[in-house]
N, C-alpha and C positions, 0 to 999 in steps of 0.2 A: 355375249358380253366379254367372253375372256379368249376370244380370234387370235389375236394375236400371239399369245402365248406359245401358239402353236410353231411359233419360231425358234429356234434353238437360241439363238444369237441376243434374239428379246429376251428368252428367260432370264438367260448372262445376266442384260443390262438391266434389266427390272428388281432382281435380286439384287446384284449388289448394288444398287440405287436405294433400295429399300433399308441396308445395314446402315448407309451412310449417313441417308435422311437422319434415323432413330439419331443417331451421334450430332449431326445439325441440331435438331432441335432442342435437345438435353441443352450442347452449345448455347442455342438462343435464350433460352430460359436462364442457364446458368450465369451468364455475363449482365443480363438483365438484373438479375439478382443483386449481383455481386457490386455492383456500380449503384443500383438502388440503397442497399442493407449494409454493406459493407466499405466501400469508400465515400461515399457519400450518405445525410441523412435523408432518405426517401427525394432526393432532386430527382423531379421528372425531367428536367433540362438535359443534367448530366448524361442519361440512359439515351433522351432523341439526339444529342451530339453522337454518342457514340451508335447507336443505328445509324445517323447520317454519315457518319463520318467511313462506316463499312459499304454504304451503296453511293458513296462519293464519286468514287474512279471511273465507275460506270458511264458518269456524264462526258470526260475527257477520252477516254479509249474503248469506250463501245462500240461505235463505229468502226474503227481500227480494228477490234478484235472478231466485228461480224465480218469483215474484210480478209484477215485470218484466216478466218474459218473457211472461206470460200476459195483460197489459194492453197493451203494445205491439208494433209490428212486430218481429219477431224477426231478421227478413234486416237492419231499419235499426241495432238494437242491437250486432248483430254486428261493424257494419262500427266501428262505434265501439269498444268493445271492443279489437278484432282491431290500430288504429291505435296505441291507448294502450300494446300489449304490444311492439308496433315499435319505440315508444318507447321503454321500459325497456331494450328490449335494445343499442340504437344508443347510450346515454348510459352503459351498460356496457361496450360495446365502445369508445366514448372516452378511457373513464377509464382504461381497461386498457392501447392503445395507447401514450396518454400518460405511460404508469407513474408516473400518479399515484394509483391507485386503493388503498381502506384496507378493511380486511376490515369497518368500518363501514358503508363505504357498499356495500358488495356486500348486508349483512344488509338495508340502508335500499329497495336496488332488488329484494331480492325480494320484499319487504314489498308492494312498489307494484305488483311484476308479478302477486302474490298477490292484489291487489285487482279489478285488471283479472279475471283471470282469475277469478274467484269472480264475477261477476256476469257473464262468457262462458258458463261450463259450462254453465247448465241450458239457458241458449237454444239453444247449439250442439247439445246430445241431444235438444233438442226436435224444432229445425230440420228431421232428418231426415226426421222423419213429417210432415213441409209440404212437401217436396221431391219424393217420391214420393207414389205410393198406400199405400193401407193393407195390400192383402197382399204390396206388395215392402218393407215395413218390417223386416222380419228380413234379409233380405238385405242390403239397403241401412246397416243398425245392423252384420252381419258386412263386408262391404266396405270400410264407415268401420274397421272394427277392423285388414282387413287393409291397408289406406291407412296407420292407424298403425303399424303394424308394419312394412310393407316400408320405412318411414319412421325406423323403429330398426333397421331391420336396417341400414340404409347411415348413417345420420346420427351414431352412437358411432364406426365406423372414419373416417370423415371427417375428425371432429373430432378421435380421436389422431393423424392426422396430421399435423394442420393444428397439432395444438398440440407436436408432436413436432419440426416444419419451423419454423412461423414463431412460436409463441406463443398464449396466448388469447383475443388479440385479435381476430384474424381471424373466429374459431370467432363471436364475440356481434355483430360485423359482419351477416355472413352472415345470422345467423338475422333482424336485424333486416330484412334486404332482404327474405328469404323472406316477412315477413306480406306483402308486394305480391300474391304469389300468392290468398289466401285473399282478401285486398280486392277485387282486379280478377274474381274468379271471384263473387262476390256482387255488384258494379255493374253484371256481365254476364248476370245471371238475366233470364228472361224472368219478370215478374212475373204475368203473366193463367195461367200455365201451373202455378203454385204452387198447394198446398189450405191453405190458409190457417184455423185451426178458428176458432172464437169467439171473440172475448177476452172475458177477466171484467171485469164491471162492476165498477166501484170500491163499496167497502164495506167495513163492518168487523169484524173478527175474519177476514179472509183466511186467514193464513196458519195462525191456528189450526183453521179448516175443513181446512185439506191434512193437518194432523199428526191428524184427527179422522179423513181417512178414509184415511188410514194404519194407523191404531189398530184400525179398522174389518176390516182384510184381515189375517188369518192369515198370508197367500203372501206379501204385501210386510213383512208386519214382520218373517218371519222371514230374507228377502231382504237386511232394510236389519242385520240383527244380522249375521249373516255379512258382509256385506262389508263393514261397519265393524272387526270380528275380525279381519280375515284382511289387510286392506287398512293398516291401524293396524301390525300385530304381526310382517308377513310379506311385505308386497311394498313393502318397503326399500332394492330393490338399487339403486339408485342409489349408496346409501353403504354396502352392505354386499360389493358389486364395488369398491369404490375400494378397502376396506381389504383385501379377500381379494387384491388383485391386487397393492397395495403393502407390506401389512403382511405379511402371509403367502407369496408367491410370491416377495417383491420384484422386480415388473415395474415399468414403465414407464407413460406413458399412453399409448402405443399398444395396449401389451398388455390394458389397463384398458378401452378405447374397445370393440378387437375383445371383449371379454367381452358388451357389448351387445347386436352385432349377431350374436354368436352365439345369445344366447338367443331375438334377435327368427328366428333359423329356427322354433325351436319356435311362437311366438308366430303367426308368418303363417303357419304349415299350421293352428294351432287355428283362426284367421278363415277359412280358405280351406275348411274341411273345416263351419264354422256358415253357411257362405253356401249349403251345399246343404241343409242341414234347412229344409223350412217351417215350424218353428215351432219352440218352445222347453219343456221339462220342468224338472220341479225335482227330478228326477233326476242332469239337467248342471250344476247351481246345489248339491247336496249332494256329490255325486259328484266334482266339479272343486274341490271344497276337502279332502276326502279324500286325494285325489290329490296335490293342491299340496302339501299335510305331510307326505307320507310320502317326495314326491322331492327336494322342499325339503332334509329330512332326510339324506336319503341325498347332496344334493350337499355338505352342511357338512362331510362328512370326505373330499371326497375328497384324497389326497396330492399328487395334483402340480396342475402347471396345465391341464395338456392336460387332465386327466380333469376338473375343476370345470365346465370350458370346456363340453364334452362333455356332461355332467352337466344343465348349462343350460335345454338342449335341449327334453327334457321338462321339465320344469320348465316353460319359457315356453307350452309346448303346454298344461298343467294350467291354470296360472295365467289364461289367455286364455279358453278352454274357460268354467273358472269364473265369470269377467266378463260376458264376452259374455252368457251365458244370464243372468246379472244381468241386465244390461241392458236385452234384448231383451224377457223375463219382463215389467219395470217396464212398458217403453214400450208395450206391448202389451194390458195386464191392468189399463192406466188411462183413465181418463175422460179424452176428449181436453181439455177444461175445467182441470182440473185436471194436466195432465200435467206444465206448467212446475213447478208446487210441490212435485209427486209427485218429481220428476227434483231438484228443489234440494233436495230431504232427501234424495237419493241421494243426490246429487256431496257433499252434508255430512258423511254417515258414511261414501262412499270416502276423502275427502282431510282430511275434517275431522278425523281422529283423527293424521293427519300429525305435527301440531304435536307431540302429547303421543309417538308410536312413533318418529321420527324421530329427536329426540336422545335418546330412551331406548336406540333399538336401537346410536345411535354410541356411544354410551357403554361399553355394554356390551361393544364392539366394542373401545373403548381401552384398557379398564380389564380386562379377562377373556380377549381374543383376538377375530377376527371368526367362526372359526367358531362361537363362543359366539351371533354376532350372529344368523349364518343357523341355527341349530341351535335356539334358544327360541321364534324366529319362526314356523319351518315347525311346532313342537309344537303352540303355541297355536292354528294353522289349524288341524293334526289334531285337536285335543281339539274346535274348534267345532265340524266339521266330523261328529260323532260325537255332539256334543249334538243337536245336527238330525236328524240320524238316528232320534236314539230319539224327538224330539219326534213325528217324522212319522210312527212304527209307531205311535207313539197316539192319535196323531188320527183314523190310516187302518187304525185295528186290525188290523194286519199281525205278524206275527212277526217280531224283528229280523234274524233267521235270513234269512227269505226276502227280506228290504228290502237287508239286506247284499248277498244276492248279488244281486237287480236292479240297485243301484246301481254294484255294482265291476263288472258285465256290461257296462251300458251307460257305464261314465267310460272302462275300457281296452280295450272291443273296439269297442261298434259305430260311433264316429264315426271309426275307421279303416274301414269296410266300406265301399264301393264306395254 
């Protein structure tokens, strides 16, 4: 389960990826917060603009930036990057401290942290398969997953704490100190110990060569449709936990932060349980969106709060599941050549649909109720999740009879088997 570890260079980056995350997610919760309870009265609108407004950039220089990544050092790009986002968040947690801060400039600093981060992603998925070998790539891709996660699981109770005790300020502090972690763990790599693949020669039509051999692959387009689907329409909770916990429960932001770390239980048993598969199906990729809609579902009504809390659980274990084998699938099933651009029209259609499901699902959420929000969301996974389905009995002339029960075989039994 833990292969890869045995790398020096992965320790580095697994570690300080793990300081960083905890300081993210404090961030996610805290801003949500703050734009929730604090400049605004509970608008779920306000909260999906400014989510959107941070995975915006992504749509305009994603591509560019997977392109980046694929012509230059990826460890030097990183470190740059990784500074710029320290940035945003220390000039956030100033303004906040100071209370002087205006729900303008909160939309203005995620805009900025959305840029940053939009030319981070492809590099960082790439990064992986330079850090190891090629057959601890799946481990190493589940690892990172459970790095993120055990990263939400502590980083939401943290932050309702902190903003419970002292304020939001703290919370965007903190996270700014955290990128130290991910800096120093990348100035510390042994660079001769890295696989380093090609980089692409400059030329042109780049990037419409990646969207060409894209096109080219059945597996990956029907990869980048679903989790553009499901990721748009359905893994919202950022702001669809703020209003279930304030608008419906009416809790606190303690109680809102623990909604996090409860879901990240489910989420790090889904990483911890892909870090034993060697390899990946698109089985865990139709299957893990399946799943996500129907628990999804099933968590939008539940009556109180214990039980949503509860409800999470799976949920996060589905949703993870789902991902991960994304993921892993891509990074695996691509030309190492091509992988920066392959992975930047990934991270495009995971976060790129942000902008547009973000403040569609807050809205929905202000104007109709939140379980409206989580209940349309987790359908639209189930309905994709189901087109896939039948797409794959006909490609692989299978009866949907027997494709159904392979795939609900292997989403709810065997990645609990031993």
């Amino acid at each position: 389960m833990f292969r890869a570890l045995r790398v020096y260079n992965y320790r580095l980056w697994v570690s300080g990826a793990l300081v960083s995350n905890i300081g993210t997610w404090m961030q996610r919760v805290a801003q949500d917060w703050l734009v929730l309870t604090v400049l605004t009265h509970n608008s779920g609108t306000a909260v999906g603009v400014t989510t959107g407004l941070q995975f915006l950039p992504i749509l305009f220089i994603g591509p560019y930036a997977g392109l980046l990544g694929d012509r230059i050092s990826k460890r030097k790009l990183l470190i740059c990057t990784q500074t710029a986002m320290g940035f945003c968040a220390l000039l956030l947690g100033i303004l906040v401290v100071t209370q002087t801060v205006q729900l303008w400039e909160v939309f203005a600093l995620a805009l900025a942290l959305g840029v940053a981060s939009a030319v981070d992603a492809p590099s960082r998925q790439a990064f992986v398969s330079e850090v190891v070998e090629q057959q601890d790539v799946p481990n190493a891709v589940a690892l990172n997953s459970a790095s993120f996660n055990l990263a939400r699981l502590a980083g939401p109770g943290v932050a309702g704490l902190l903003i419970a005790w002292l304020g939001t300020g703290p919370a965007f502090l903190l996270n700014a100190a955290s990128f130290a972690g991910v800096i120093c763990s990348l100035l510390k790599m042994r660079p001769h110990e890295l696989h380093p693949v090609a980089r692409a020669a400059r030329g042109k039509g780049q990037i419409r060569e990646g969207l060409r051999y894209i096109r080219q692959r059945p597996d990956l387009t029907m990869i980048m449709i679903l989790v553009g689907v499901v990721g748009t329409f359905g893994m919202n909770f950022q702001i669809t936990n703020a209003l279930m916990a304030s608008a419906v429960f009416g809790k606190g932001a303690g109680e809102y932060g623990l909604l996090g770390s409860v879901m990240a239980v489910g989420t790090l048993a889904a990483a911890l349980l892909a870090a034993r598969r060697q390899g990946t199906r698109m089985r865990y990729v139709v299957g893990g969106a399946l799943a996500f809609g129907i628990l999804a579902g099933t968590a939008a009504f539940m009556p109180t709060y214990a039980l949503y809390a509860v409800a999470l659980i799976p949920v996060g274990l589905a949703a993870l599941t789902f991902m991960n084998a994304c993921n892993t699938s891509v990074q695996l099933s691509t030309d190492p050549v091509m992988r920066g651009r392959v992975l930047a029209v990934y991270m495009v259609v995971l976060q790129g649909g942000t902008p547009i499901g973000a403040p569609l699902v807050g809205w929905i959420g202000t104007e109709f109720g939140a379980r409206w929000s989580v209940g349309g969301g987790a359908g639209i996974a189930l309905l994709a999740g189901v087109v896939a389905l039948i797409l794959l009995n006909r490609r692989n002339n299978v009866r949907f009879r027997d494709q159904m029960h392979s795939v609900t075989h292997y989403s709810f039994r065997r990645p609990l088997a031993p």
